[in-house]
Backbone as a ProteinNet text record, in pm:
[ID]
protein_1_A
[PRIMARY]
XXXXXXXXXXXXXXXXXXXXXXXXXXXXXXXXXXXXXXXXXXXXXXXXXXXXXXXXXXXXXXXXXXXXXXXXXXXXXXXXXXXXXXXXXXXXXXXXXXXXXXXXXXXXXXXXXXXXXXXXXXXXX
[TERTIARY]
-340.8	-232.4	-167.5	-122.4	-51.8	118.7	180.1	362.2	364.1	411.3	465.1	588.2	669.7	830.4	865.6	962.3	1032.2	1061.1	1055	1134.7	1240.8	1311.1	1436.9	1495.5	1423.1	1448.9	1308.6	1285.2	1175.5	1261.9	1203	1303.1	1186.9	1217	1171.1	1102.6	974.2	870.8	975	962.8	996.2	909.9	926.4	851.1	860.7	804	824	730	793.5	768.3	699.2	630.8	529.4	420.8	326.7	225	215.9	333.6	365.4	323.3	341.9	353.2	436.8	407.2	490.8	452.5	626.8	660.4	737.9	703.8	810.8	779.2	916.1	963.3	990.4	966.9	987.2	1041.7	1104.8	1207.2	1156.5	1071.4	1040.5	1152.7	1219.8	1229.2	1187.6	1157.2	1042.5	1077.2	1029	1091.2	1066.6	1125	1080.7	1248.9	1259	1374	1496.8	1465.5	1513.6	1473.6	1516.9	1445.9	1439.9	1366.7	1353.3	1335.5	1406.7	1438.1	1293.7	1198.1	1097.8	1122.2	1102.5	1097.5	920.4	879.2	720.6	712.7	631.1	654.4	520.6	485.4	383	351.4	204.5	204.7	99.6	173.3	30.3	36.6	-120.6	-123.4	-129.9	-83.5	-65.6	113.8	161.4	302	260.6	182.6	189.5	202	104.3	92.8	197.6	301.8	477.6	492.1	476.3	502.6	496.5	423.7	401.6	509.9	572.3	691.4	797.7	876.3	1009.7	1093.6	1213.2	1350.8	1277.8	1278	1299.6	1146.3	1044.6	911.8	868.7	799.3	718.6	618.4	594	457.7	355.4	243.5	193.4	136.1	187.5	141.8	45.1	-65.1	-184.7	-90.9	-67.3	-28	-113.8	-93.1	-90.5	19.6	51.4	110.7	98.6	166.2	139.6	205.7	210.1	262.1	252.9	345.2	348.3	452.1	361	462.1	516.8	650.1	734.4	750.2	774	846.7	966.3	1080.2	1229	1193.1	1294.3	1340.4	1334.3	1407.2	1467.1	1362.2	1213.5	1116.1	1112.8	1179.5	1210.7	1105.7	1012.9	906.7	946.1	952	1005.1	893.7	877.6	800.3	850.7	776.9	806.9	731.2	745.7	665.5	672.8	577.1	605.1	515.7	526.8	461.6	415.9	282.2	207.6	145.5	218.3	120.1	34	-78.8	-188.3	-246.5	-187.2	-218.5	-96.9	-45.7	27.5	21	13	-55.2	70.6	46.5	153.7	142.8	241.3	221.5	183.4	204.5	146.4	27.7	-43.3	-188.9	-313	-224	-259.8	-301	-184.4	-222.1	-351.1	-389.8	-523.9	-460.3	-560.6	-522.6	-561	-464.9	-454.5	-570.2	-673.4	-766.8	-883.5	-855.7	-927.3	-863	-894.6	-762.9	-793.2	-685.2	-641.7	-760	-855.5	-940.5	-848.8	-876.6	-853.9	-854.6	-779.8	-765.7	-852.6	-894.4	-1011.5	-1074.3	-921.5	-929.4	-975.4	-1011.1	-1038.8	-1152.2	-1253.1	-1390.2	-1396.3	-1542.9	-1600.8	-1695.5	-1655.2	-1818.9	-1922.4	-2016.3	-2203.5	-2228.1	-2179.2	-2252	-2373.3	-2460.6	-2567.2	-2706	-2639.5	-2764.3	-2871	-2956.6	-3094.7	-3195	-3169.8	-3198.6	-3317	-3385	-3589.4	-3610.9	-3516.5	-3526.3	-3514	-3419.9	-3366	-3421.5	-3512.2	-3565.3	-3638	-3607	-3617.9	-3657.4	-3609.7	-3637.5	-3807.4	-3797.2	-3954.6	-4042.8	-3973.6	-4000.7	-4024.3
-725.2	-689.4	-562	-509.9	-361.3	-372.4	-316.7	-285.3	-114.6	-93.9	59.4	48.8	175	206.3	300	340.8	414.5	325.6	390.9	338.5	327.7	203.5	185.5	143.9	133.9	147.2	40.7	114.4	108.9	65.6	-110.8	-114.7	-83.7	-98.4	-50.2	-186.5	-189	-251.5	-337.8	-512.5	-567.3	-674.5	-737	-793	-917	-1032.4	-1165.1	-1246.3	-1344.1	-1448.1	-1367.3	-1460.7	-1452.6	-1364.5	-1382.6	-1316.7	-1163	-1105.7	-992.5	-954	-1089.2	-1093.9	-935	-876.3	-755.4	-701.6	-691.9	-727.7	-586.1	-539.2	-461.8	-410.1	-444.4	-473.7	-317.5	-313.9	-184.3	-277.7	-162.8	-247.9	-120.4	-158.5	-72.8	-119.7	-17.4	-41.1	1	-102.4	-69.3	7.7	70.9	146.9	139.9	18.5	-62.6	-110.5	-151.9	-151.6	-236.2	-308.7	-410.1	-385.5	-270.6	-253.7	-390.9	-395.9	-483.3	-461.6	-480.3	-478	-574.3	-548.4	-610.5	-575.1	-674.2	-643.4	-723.6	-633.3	-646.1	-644.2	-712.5	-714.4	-672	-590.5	-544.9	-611.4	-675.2	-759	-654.4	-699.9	-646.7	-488.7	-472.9	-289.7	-223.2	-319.3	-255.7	-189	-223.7	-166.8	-25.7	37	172.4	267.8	167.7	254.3	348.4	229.3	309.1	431.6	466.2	564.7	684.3	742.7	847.7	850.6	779.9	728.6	767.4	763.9	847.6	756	729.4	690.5	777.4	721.1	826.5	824.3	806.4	863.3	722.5	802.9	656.2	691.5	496.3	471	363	335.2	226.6	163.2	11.8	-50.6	-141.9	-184.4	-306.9	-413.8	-537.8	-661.6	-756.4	-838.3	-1031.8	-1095.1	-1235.9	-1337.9	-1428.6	-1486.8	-1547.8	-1689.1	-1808.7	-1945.2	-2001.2	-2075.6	-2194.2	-2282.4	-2426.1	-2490.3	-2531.4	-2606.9	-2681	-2746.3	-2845.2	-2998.1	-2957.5	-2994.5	-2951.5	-3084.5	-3075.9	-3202.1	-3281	-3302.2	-3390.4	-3488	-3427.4	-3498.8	-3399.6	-3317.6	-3284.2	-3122	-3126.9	-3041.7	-2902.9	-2763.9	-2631.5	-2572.4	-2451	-2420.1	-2249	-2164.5	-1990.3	-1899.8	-1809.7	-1729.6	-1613.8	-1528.9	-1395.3	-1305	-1154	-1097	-990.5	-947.9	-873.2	-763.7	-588.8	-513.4	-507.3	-447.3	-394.3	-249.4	-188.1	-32	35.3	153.9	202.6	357.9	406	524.8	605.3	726.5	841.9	808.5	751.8	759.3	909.5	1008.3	1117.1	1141	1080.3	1101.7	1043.7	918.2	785	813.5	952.8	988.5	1112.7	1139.6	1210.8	1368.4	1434.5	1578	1664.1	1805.2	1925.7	1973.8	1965.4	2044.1	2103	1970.6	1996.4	2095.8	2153.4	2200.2	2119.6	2077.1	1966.6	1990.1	1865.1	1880.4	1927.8	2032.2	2080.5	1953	1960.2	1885	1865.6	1769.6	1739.3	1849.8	1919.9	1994.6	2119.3	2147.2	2300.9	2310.3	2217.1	2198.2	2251.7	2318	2344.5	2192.1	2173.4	2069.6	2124.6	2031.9	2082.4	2100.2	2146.3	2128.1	2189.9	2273	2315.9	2217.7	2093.9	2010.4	1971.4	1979.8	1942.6	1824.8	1691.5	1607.6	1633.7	1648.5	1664.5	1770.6	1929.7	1990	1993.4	1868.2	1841	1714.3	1672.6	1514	1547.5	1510.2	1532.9	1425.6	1312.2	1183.6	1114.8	1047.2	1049.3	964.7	854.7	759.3	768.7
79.2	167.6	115.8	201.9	145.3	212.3	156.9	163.4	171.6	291.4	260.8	252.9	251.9	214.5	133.8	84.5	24.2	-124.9	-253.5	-352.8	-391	-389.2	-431.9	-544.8	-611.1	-740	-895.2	-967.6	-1071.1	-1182.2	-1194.6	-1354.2	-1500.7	-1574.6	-1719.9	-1726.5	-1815.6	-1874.6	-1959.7	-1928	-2022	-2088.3	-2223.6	-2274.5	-2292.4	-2267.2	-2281.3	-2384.9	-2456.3	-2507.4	-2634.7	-2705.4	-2869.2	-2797.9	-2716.6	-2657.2	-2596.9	-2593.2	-2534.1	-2421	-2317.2	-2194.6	-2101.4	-2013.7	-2000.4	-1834.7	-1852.9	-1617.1	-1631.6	-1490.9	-1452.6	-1288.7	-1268.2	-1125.6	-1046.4	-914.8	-824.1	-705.4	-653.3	-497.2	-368.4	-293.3	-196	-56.5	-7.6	159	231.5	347.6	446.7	510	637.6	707.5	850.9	894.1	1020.6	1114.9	1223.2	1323.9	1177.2	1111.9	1046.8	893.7	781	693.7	616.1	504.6	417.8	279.5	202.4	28	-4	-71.4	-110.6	-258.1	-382.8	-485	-532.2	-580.4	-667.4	-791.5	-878.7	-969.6	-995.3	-1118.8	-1181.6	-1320	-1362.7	-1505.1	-1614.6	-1715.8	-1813.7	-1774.1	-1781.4	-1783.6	-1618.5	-1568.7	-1409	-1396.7	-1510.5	-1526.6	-1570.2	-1645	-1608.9	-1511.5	-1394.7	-1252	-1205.1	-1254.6	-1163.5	-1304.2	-1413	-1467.8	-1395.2	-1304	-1224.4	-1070.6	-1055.5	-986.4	-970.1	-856.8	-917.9	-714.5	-760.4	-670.4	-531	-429.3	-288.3	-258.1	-311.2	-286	-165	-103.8	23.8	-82.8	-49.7	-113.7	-35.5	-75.9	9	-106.9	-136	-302.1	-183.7	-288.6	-219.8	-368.7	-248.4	-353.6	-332.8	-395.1	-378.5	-392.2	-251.2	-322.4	-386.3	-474.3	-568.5	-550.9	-569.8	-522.1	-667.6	-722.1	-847.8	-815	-917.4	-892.4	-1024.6	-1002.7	-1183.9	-1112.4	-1234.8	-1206.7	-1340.3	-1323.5	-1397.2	-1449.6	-1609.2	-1648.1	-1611.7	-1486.1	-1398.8	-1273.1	-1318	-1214.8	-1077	-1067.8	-921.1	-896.5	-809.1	-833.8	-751.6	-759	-718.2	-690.6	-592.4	-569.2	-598.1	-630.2	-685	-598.2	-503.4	-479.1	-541.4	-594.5	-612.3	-578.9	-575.1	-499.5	-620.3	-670.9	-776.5	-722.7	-745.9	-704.8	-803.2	-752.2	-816	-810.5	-720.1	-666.9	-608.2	-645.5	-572	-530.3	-407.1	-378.6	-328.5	-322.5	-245.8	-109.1	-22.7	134.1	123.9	121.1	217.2	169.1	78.4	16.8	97.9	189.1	218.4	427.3	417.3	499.5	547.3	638	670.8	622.4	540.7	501.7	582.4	577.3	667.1	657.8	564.9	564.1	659.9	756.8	906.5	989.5	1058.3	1189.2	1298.7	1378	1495.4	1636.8	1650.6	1779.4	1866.4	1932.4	2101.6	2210.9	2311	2433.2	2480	2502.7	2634	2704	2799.3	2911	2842.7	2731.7	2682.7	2692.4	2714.6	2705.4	2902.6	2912.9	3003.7	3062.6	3168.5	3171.6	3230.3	3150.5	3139.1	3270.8	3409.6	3539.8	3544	3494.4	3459	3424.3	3359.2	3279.5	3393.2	3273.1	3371.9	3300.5	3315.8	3178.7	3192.2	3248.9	3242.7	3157.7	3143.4	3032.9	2890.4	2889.5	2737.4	2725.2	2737.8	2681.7	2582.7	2452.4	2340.6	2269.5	2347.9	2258.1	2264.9	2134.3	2052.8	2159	2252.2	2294.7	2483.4
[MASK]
+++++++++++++++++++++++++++++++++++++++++++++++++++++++++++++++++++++++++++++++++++++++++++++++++++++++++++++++++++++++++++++

């Protein structure tokens, strides 16, 4: 699945537990009738990705959701969703580059009234 939006803010690489478990979170808003604050979390060495990153930039991240469950002290079982990018690209990279120049209109074209298919049969068969 992919998320586009704008960045709203990139927190710093933090480190968890004996294992050096290591998260760090980005907040994209969408940019749709109804925006939406999405926060993602990045694990391990996919937290570098956002190093190249910066406040304001559209981006388009590819995630996964993620589902777990606990049972508390107390017997009583919770359910967690979270959401893990794995890729995050420049929206305008993501979009098609200038390097083409823009097809012409339909109407700029002449039509073939000339053709003569018995002259151009070309095919092997």
């Amino acid at each position: 699945m992919e998320l586009q939006g704008k960045i709203k803010m990139i927190d710093e690489t933090k480190t968890y537990g004996n294992n050096g478990f290591r998260k760090r979170e980005m907040v994209i808003t969408t940019e749709e009738q109804y925006p939406q604050h999405i926060m993602i979390e990045f694990v391990q060495d996919k937290t570098d990705l956002l190093n190249n990153y910066k406040v304001g930039q559209d981006v388009k991240v590819s995630i996964n959701v993620r589902g777990r469950e606990w049972v508390n002290p107390q017997g009583e079982t919770k359910y967690f969703n979270s959401i893990q990018g794995w890729r995050v690209e420049n929206a305008s990279q993501a979009s098609p580059s200038g390097d083409m120049p823009p097809m012409p209109p339909a109407d700029a074209f002449e039509p073939a009234n000339d053709f003569n298919e018995e002259e151009h049969d070309d095919l092997p068969f």
